[in-house]
N, C-alpha and C positions, 0 to 999 in steps of 0.2 A: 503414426500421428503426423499429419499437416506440417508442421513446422513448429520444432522446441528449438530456434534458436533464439538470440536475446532481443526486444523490441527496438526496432528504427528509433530514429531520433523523436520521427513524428509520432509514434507509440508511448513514447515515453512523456512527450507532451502533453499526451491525451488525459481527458476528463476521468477519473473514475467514478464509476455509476454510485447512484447514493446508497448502494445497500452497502458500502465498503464503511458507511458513516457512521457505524452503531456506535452504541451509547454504551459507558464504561460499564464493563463488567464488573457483578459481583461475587462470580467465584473464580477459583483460581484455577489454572492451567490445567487439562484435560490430562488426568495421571495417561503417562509411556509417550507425553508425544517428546519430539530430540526436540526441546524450545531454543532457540539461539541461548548462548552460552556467554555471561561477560566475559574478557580478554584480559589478562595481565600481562598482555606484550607493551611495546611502548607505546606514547602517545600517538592517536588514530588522525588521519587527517577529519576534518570540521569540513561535511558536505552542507552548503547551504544551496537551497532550491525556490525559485521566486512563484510567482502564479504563475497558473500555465496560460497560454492565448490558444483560443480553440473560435470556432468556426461554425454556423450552420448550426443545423439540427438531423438527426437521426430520420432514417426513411420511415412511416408505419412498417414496412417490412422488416424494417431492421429492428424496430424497438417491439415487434413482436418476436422478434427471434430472441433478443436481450432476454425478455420478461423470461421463458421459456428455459433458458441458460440461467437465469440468476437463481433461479429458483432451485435451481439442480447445485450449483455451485454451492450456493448458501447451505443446504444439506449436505454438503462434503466439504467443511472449512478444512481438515484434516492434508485433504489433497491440492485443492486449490488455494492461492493466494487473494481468487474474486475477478472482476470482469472489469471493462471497462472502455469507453470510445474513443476512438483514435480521433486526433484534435479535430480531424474538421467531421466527424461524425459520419464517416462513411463505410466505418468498419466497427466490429466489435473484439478486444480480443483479451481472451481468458488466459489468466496466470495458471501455470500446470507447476505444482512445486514437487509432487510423487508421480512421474508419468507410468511406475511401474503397479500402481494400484489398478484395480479393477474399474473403482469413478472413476478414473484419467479416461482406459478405454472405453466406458461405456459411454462417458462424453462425446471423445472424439465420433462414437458410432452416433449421439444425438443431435453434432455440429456436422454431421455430413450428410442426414438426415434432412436439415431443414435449410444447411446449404450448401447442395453438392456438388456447385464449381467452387467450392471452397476461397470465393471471394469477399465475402464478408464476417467471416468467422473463421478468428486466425487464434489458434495455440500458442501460446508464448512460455520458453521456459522461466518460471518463476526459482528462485534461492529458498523463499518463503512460503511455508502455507500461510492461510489465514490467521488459523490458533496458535500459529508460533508466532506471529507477529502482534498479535491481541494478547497474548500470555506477556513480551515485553514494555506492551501502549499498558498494562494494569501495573506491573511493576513502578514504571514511569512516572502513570498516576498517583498512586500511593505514597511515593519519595516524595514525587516535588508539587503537588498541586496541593495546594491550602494546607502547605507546611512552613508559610513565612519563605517558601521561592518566587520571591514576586517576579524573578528572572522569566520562567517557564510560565506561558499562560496557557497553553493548551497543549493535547498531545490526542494524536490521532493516525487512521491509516492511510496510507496512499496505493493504490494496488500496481496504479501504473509505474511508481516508482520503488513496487515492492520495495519497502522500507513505513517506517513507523516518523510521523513525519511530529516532530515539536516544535511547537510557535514560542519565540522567545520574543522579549519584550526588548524594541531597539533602543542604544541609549548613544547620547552624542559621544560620550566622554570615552567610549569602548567597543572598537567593530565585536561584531558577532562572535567572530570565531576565535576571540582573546575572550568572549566572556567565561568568567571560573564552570561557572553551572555549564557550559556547550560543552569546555573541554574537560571535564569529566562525566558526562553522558558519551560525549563521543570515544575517551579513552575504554569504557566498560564493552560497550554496544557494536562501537566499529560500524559497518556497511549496513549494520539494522535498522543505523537511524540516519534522517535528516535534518538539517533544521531550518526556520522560516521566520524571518525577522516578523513582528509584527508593531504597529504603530501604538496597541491600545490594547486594554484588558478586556478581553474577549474577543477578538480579534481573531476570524474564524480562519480555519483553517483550508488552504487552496486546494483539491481534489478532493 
């Protein structure tokens, strides 16, 4: 495989493509997958992540390659964590969270396929599959959206930052990472989530 080590700075800045955007699931976690597991170790640090700043647009070459990979991706949430462009959109690269599976390799042999100087389709190792990170964003959903947490306004994926990213609602009188609701997401969840001030209810979410 290309390269499983962990995304640049500028990777991690990067856009994630909008197939990572779906819409809350309504059943539950795919029986045998290992879904991140909450912690009863001590309190987690409180990752907070801002918008990302990105650049440019994607080459037709490139968003032909994308379309071709997402499609394959999306059909192996199991494996992959999802896809997505490096900020200034001059690469694309896909989250590997099982690189011992068969998708992983039949991947690697479709990104060397359609780019065989392996310059614009780069492997990244992922922590997360897709389904283990959508089994947590349902969890999430269910606890705290329109259950009187007016704290959490959204919750959603980010591939680039493999993590489950939640918009909390900013308040003058308490930074973020004192709010009760973050440090208890963040104590359960740990490195699975992040979180994302927001100004307003509904207040979409960045990647």
């Amino acid at each position: 495989m290309k390269d499983l080590s962990k995304p640049s700075l500028a990777a991690v800045l990067g856009v994630a493509l909008s197939l990572a955007a779906c819409g809350i699931p309504g059943a539950d976690a795919q029986p045998g997958l290992q879904s991140p597991k909450e912690t009863t170790q001590a309190q987690k640090p409180v990752r907070v992540v801002t918008d990302p700043v990105y650049t440019g647009s994607a080459s037709g070459e490139l968003s032909s390659m994308a379309h071709k990979i997402n499609l394959y991706v999306t059909a192996h949430r199991d494996t992959f964590s999802g896809a997505y462009f490096a900020s200034d959109s001059s690469k694309l690269f896909v989250g590997v969270a099982r690189p011992s599976d068969a998708a992983a390799k039949r991947l690697e042999e479709l990104a060397k396929k359609l780019d065989p100087g392996h310059k614009q389709i780069v492997l990244v190792d992922a922590q997360w599959s897709w389904s283990e990170l959508d089994s947590v964003k349902e969890i999430l959903v269910k606890k705290y959206m329109g259950k009187g947490q007016e704290a959490i306004q959204s919750v959603g994926l980010n591939t680039a930052l493999d993590a489950v990213v939640v918009g909390v609602l900013g308040r003058p009188d308490i930074p973020i990472r004192d709010n009760p609701a973050v440090i208890e997401i963040a104590h359960h969840y740990g490195d699975v989530v992040v979180f994302r001030e927001t100004s307003r209810i509904g207040d979409a979410i960045g990647g």
